[in-house]
N, C-alpha and C positions, 0 to 999 in steps of 0.2 A: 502794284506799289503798296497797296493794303497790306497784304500779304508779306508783302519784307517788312515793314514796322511791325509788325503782330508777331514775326519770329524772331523779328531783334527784342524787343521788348522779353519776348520768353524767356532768350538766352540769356539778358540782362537780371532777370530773377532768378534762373536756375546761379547765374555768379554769384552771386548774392547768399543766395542759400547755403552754396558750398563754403564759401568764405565763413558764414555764422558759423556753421557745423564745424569748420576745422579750428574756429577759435575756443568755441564749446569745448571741444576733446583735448585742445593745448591746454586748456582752463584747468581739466577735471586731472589730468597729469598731474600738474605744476600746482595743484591742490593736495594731489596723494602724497607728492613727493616733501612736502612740508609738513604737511601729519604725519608720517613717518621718521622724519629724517630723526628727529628725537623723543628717543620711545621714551627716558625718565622722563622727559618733561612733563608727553602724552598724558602721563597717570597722574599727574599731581600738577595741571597747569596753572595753577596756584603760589604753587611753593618748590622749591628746588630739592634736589634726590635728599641731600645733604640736612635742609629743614624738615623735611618729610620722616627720615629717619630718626632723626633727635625726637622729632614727637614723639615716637613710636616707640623709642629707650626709654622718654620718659613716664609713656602710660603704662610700661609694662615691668620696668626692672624692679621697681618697689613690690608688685606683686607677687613679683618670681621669685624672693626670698623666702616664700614662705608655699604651704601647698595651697590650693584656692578653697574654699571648703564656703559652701552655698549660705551666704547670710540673707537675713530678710528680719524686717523692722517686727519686731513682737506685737501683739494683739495687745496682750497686758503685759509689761516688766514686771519683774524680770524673766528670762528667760530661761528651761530646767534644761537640764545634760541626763536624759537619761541611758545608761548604760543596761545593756542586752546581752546576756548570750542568746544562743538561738531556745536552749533548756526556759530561763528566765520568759524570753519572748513569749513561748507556747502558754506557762504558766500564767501568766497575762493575759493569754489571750481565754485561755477558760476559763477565767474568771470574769472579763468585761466585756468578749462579743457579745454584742449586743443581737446576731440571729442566732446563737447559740443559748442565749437568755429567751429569748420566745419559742425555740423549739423542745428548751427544759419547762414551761411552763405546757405544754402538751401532754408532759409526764402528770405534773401536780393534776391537772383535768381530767388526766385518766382513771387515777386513783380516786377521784371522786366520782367517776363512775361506775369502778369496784364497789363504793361505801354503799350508791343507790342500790344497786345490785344483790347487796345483803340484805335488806330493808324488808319488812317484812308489811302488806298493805296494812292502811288503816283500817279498825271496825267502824262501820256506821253506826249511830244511836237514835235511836227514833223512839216517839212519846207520843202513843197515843190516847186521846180524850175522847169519851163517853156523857154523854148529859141528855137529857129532851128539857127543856125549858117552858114548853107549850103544854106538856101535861103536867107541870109541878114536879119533875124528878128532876131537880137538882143535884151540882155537886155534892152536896151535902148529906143527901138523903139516897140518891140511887145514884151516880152516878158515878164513870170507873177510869183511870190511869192506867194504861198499860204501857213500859218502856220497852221496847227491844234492842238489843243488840244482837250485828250480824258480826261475822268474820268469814271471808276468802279462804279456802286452804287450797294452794295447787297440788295436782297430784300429779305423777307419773316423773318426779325429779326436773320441774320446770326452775324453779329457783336454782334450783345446782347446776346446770345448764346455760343461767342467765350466770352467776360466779363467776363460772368457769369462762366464759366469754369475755368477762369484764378483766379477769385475772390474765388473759390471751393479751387483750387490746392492751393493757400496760403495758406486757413484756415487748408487745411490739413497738410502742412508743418509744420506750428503752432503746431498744435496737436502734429506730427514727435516727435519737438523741446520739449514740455511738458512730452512726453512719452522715453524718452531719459533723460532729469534730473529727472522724478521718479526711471528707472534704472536705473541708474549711480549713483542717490541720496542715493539707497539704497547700492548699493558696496561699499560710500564712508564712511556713518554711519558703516557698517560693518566691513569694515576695519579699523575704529577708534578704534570701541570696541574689536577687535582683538588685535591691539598694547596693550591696555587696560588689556585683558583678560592675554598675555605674560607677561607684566609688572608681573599679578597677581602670574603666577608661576616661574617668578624670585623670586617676596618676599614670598613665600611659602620656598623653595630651598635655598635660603640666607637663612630664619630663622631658618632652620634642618642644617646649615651647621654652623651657629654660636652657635647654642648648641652644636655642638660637639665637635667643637673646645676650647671650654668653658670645656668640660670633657678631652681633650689631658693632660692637666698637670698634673691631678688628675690620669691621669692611669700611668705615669712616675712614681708617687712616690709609687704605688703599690709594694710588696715585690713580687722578683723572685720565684715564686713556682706555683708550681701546675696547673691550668688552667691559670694563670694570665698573662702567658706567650701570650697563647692562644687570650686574651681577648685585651691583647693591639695591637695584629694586629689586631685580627675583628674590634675593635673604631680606627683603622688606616686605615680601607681599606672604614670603611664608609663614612669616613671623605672625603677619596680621591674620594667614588664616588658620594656623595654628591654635592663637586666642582666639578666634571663631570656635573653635573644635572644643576649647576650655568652657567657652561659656553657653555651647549647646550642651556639652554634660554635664554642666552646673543647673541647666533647665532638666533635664531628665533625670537627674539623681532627685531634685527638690519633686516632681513627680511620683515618682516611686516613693519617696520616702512617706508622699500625702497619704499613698494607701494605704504603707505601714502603718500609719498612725491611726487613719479611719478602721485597721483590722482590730487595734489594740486600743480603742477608744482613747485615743490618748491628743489631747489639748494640742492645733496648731501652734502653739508659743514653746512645746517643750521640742527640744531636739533631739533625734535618736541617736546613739553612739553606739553600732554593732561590735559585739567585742568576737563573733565566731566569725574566722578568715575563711574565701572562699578559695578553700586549697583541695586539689586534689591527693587522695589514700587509697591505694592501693588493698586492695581486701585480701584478708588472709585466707579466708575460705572462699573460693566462690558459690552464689547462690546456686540450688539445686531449683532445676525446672520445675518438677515431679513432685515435688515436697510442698513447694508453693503453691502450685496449682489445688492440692491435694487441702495444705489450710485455707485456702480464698473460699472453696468452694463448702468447708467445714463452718468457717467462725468469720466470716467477714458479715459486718452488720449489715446492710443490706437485704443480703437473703439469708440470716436469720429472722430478719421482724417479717421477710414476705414466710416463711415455714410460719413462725406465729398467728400469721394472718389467717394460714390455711388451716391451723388448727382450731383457729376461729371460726372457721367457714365452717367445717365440720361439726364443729360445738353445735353454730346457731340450724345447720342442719338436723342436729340431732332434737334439738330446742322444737324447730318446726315440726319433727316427727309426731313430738309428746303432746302438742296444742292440739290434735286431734281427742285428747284421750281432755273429756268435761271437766271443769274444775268445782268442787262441791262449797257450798254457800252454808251454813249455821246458820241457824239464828238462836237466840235464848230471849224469851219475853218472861216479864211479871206483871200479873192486873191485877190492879188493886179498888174495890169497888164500894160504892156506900152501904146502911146496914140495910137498906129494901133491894139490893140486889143490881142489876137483875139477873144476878149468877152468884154463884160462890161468892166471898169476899177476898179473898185472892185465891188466885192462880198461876200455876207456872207453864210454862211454854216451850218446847222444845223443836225446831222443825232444820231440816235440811232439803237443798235444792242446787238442782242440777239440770244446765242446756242440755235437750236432746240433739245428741250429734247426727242430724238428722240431713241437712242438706249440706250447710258447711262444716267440711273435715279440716281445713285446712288446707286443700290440695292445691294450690295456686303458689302458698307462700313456700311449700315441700319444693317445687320447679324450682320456683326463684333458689334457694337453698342450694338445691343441687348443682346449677349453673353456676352460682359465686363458687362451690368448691372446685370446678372443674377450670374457671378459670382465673382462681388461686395457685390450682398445678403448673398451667402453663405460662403466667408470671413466673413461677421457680423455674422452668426448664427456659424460660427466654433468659433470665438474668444469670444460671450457670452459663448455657451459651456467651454471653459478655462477657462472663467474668475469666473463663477459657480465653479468649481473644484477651481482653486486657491485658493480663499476667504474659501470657506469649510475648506480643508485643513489646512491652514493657522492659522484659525481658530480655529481649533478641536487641532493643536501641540500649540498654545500658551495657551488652558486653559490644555494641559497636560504637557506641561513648567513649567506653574503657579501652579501644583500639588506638581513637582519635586520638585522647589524650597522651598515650604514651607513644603515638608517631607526633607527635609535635612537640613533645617533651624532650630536653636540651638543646632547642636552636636559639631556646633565649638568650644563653649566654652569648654563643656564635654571633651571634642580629646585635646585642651591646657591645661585643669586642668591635667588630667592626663600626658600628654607626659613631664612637668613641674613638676610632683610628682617623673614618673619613673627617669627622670636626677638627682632630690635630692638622691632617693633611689640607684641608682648606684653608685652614690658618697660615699653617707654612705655602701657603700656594702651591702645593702638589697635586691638588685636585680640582677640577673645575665646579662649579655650582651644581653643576647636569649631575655629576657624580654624587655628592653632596646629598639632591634631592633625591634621589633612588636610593640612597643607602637609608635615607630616614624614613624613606616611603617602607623600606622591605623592614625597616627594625620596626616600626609603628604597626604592621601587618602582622608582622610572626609576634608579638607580644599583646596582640588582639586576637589575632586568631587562637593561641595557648588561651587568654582566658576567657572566649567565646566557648573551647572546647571545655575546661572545667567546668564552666558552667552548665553547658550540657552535660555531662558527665553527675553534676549533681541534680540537674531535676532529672535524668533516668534513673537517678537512686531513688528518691523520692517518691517518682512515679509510680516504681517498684514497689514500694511502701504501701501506696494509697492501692493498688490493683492490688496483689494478696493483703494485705487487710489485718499485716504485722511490720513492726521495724524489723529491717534487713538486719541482722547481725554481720559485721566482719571482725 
């Protein structure tokens, strides 16, 4: 009898249980099916398709008359419009970088260690006095002034040696200074054409955001039915993310353009206005591999200041050879004495002296010497190896730059005639939304990707530039 209550009772839970479960799963149904049933709603449970749209004409259509061009409140009013070409730019820029200003002051240093370098040492003067006090010979009576003067003379061309080293370390400094505004010349160009390139996909992004804004009124007066519902949120959501796209490259141009400014020292409150377009030109001559490689490896500053260096190394090797060979000392003395003596009453003095080179030749600093020239050569034979490589490189992506470019070259018009056809056919309802987004998806791609490719196409010129260590003629 236990035993049957104990498995009714079971049965009675297991009903029970099933019963919750199967309400559970009618609940979570009859849940999905009214969250979906109206997907405008879904997005804006707030406000109707209808209000939601209006807002969205209203945030945007006043802006779309005009291009969006990145404003930001001045530091000090008013604020300057400075206009650049890329020529202007660079001109600016050697004159106010500021690492360009502390690597030309490396030059001023060096030349004054050419001036030390000439200098010839000072003579010592020395005075010496004579008296006994304790036996009554006074200054007076006997006793004697004698001054010397000594003088240094190096011998064996040690001074001409130390010149010629001093005269090495400027030219190299120089060279420093040349190889310092070819890189920096090229981050400045680079980053011109970067603001340039931004600019580019702002006006890409503004002109997909004022076509559609351009269709917002035209889906308002659309009749409520069927997909239509559907269609004016997608032309609403694109619309919003479109001006998403506007105002992330109104953040990345104002970016870029911060560098510009930090390259050209030039005041957060002024604005820059580039006036050189990033267009791509076709070259009349193409660059010769051979030729390039031939000057990189001639007159690129770089390694001409390490050649410099090395003729340095060798200087001060030669410098260490002569420190072997004693350098002679003068002296010229006068004594001058009282009239009891206790010598002459003057006298002149002449002596010279000289270190026996007797344990230290110098042999120690002769090593060192030797070493810095030996690897002085193999800095030049490692930085021609790079500069080989460079220039190659360099090279090989700017004629497959110049490929890119002219395979992507004329589908812009094709990508505007169409994405300008599917906005009429939308209007007239010839085309679906689907349609609609895929043509603006493929014209907003093909006229990014064209000026993705220009772009690269001018930092491979550039590149060019800074690796052989001349502007590219075309």
């Amino acid at each position: 009898m236990d035993e049957r209550r104990r498995y009714g009772r079971r049965r009675t839970v297991r009903w029970f249980l099933g019963v919750a479960g199967l309400l559970a799963f009618v609940g979570m149904i009859t849940w999905a099916g009214l969250a979906g049933r109206d997907l405008a709603r879904a997005a804006a449970p707030q406000t109707s398709v209808e209000e939601w749209l209006m807002q969205t004409m209203k945030r945007l259509i006043a802006p779309s008359m005009e291009v969006l061009i990145p404003k930001f409140e001045p530091l000090r009013p008013p604020s300057e419009v400075l206009r650049l070409t890329l020529d202007q730019a660079m001109g600016l820029f050697l004159k106010q970088n500021l690492d360009l200003i502390m690597v030309n002051y490396g030059i001023d240093a060096a030349k004054g260690r050419q001036i030390t370098a000439r200098l010839f040492p000072n003579p010592p003067l020395a005075v010496n006095t004579l008296s006994a006090y304790t036996q009554g010979c006074t200054m007076d009576t006997c006793g004697a002034v004698a001054p010397t003067l000594s003088q240094l003379f190096e011998v064996a061309g040690k001074r001409g040696f130390r010149i010629r080293a001093a005269e090495l370390d400027t030219l190299s400094t120089e060279a420093r200074f040349e190889d310092a505004v070819r890189q920096l010349g090229f981050t400045l160009k680079e980053t011109y054409f970067r603001v340039q390139q931004r600019r580019g996909h702002l006006t890409i992004d503004q002109d997909v955001l004022d076509s559609l804004v351009k269709l917002l009124p035209g889906t308002l007066d659309k009749p409520k039915q069927g997909g239509s519902e559907l269609d004016r949120v997608r032309v609403g959501l694109l619309t919003v993310n479109s001006e998403s796209l506007v105002l992330r490259d109104m953040q990345q141009l104002e970016e870029v353009s911060g560098d510009l400014r930090m390259l050209l020292r030039l005041s957060p409150d002024i604005e820059v206005d580039l006036q050189t377009d990033l267009t791509y030109y076709r070259p009349m001559i193409q660059p010769n591999l051979t030729r390039l490689l031939e000057y990189a490896l001639e007159n690129r500053p770089d390694i001409r200041a390490l050649r410099f260096v090395l003729d340095k190394r060798k200087t001060e090797l030669q410098l260490a050879r002569a420190i072997r060979y004693p350098n002679v000392t003068a002296q010229l003395g006068y004594s001058v004495q009282g009239p009891r003596g206790p010598d002459n009453q003057q006298q002149w003095g002449l002596s010279l002296s000289a270190p026996l080179p007797v344990f230290d030749r110098n042999q120690g600093a002769i090593v060192e010497a030797e070493v810095a020239v030996k690897s002085a050569e193999t800095d030049i034979e490692k930085t021609k190896v790079m500069i080989q490589n460079e220039v190659a490189v360099a090279y090989r992506k700017f004629l497959q730059s110049q490929k890119l470019v002219e395979a992507t070259n004329g589908a812009i018009e094709r990508a505007s005639m169409l994405f300008r056809t599917a906005q009429q056919g939308y209007a007239r309802n010839e085309i679906g939304i689907l349609d609609l987004e895929s043509t603006r998806r493929a014209y907003a791609d093909t006229r990014e990707s064209y000026l993705e490719a220009v772009f690269g196409y001018q930092q491979s010129v550039l590149n060019l530039e800074r690796s052989s260590g001349r502007d590219v003629m075309f």
